[in-house]
Short mmCIF file of the C-alpha atoms (twelve columns), coordinates in Angstrom:
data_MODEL
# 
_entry.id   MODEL 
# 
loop_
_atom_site.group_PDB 
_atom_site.id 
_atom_site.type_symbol 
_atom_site.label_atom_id 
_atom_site.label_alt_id 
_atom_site.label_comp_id 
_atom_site.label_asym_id 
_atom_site.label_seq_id 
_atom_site.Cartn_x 
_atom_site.Cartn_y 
_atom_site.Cartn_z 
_atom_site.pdbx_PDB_model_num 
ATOM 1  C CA . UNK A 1  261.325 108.870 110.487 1 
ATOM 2  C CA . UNK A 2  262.139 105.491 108.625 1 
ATOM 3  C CA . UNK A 3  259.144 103.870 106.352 1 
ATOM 4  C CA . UNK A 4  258.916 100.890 109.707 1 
ATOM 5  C CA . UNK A 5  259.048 104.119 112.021 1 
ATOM 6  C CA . UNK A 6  256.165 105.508 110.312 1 
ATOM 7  C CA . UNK A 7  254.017 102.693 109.301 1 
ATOM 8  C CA . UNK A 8  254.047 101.364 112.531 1 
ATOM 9  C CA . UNK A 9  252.957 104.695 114.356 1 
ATOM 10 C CA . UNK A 10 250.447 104.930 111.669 1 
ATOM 11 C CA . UNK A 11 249.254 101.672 112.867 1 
ATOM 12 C CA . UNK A 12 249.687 102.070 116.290 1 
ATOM 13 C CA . UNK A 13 247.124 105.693 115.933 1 
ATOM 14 C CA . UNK A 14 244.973 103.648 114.037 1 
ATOM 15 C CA . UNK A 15 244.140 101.084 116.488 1 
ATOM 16 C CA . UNK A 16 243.964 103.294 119.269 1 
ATOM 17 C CA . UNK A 17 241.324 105.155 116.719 1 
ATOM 18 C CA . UNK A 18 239.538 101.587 117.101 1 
ATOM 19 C CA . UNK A 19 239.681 101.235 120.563 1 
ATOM 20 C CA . UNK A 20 239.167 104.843 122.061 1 
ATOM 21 C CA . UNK A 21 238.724 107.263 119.371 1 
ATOM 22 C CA . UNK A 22 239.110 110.120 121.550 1 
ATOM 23 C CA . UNK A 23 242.582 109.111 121.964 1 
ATOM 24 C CA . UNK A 24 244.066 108.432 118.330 1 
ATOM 25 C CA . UNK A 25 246.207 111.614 118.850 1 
ATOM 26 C CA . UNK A 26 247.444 111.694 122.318 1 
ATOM 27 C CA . UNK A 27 251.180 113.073 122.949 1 
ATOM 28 C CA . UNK A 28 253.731 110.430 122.124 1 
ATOM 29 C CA . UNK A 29 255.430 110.355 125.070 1 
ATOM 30 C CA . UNK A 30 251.340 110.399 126.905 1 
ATOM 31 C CA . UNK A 31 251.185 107.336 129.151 1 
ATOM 32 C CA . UNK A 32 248.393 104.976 127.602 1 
ATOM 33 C CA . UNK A 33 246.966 103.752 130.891 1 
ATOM 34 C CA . UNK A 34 246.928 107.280 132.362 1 
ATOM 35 C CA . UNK A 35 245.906 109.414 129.242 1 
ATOM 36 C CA . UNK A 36 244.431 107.430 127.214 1 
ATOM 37 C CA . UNK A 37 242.555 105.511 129.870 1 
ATOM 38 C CA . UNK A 38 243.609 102.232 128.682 1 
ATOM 39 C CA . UNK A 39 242.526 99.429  131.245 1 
ATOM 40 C CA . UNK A 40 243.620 95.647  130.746 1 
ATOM 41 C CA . UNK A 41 241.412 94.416  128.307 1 
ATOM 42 C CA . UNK A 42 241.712 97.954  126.559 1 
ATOM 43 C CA . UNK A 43 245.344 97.204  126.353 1 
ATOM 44 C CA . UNK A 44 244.873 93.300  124.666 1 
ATOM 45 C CA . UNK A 45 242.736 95.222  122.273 1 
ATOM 46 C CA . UNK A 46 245.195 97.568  121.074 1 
ATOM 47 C CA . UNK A 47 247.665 94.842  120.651 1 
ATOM 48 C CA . UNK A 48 245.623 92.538  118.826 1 
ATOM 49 C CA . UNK A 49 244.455 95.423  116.492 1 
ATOM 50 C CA . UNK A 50 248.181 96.367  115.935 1 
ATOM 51 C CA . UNK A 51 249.694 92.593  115.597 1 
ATOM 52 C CA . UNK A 52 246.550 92.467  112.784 1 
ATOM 53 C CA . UNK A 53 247.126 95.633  110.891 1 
ATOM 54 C CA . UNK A 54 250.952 95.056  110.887 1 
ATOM 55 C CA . UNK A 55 250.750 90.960  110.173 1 
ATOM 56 C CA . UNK A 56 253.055 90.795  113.049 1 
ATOM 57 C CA . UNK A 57 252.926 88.310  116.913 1 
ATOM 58 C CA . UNK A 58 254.216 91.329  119.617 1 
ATOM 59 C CA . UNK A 59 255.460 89.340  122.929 1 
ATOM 60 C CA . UNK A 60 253.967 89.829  126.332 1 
ATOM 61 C CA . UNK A 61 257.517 91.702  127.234 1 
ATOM 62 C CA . UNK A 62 257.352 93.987  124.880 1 
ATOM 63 C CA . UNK A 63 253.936 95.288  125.981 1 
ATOM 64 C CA . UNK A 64 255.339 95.049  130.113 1 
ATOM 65 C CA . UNK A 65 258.404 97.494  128.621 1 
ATOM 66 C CA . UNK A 66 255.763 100.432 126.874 1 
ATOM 67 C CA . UNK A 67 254.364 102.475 128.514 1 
ATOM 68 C CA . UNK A 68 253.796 105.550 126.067 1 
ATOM 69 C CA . UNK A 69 252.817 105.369 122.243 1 
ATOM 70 C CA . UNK A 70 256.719 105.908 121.549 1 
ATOM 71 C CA . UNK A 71 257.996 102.938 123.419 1 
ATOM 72 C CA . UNK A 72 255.379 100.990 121.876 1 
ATOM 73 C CA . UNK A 73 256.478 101.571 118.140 1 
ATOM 74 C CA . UNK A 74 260.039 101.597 119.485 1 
ATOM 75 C CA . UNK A 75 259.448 97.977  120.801 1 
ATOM 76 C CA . UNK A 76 257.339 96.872  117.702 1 
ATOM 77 C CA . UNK A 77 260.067 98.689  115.115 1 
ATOM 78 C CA . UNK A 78 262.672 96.385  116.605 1 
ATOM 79 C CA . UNK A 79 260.768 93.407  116.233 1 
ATOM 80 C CA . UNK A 80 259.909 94.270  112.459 1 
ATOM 81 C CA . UNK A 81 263.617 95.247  111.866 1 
ATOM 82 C CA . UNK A 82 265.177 91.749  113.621 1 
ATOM 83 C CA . UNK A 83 266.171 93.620  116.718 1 
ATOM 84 C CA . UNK A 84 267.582 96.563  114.916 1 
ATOM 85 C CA . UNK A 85 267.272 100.200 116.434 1 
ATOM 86 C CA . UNK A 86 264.111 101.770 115.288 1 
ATOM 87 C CA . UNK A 87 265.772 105.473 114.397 1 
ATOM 88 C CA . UNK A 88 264.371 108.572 116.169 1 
ATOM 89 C CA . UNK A 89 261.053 109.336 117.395 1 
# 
């Protein structure tokens, strides 16, 4: 896992810690509207907490293309990296 990889998941964790605690350490691969729970709003949330922790805008169509934690921080490492592949999960 590159240093983006895993700052990014750490932030991604983190905000879900913010917005549902109880679902910080879901499966990667864990849908966040079905696992986690996540509703609309919920969803904003996360992003919002992310985009601050990581000093970084994420478009609307990279929230419409994740689904799970991973495609998240896959979605957000590109972004970071200029559109470069964000390495292995």
């Amino acid at each position: 896992m590159t240093d983006t990889t895993a700052r990014v998941e750490a932030a991604i964790r983190a905000a879900l810690g913010t917005i549902k605690p109880a679902s910080a350490d879901i499966d990667g691969d864990a849908d966040l509207a079905l696992v986690a729970g996540l509703d609309s709003v919920e969803v904003m949330d996360l992003v919002m907490e992310i985009e601050d922790r990581l000093d970084v805008s994420i478009p609307v169509e990279s929230l419409a293309e994740a689904s799970t934690v991973n495609q998240l921080r896959t979605g957000i490492c590109r972004l970071i990296d200029g559109g470069a592949p964000a390495g292995p999960a």
